[in-house]
N, C-alpha and C positions, 0 to 999 in steps of 0.2 A: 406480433412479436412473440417467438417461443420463450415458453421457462427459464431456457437455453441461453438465448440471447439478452432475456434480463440481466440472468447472474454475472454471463460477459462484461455486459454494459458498466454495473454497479460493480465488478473488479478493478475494469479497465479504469475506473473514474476512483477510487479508493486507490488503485498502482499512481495513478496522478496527484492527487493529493499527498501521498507517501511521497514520493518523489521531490515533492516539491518540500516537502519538511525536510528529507533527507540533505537537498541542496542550502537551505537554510542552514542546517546546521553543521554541513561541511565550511560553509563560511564562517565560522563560528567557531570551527576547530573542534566540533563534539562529534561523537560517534551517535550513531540512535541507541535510543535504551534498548535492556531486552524484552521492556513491553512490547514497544513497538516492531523492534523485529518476529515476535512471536507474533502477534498479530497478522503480519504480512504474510509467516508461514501457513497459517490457518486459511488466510483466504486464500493463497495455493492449492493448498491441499481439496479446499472444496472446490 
């Protein structure tokens, strides 16, 4: 497995975990913080 496909790998699975907080707390009636959405812009951008 390349460099490549680790950082994939560890995005894709950090997009899933994101995701799954984000629908917790759409149930919830909360928006994400702007930590967390900063955070998700970061691993974007890398």
């Amino acid at each position: 497995m390349t460099e490549n496909e680790k950082k994939i790998d560890s995005i894709d699975q950090e997009i899933k975990r994101l995701q799954g907080e984000r629908d917790q707390l759409r149930d919830k009636g909360q928006q994400p913080s702007e930590e967390e959405k900063n955070h998700f812009r970061q691993l974007i951008k890398n």
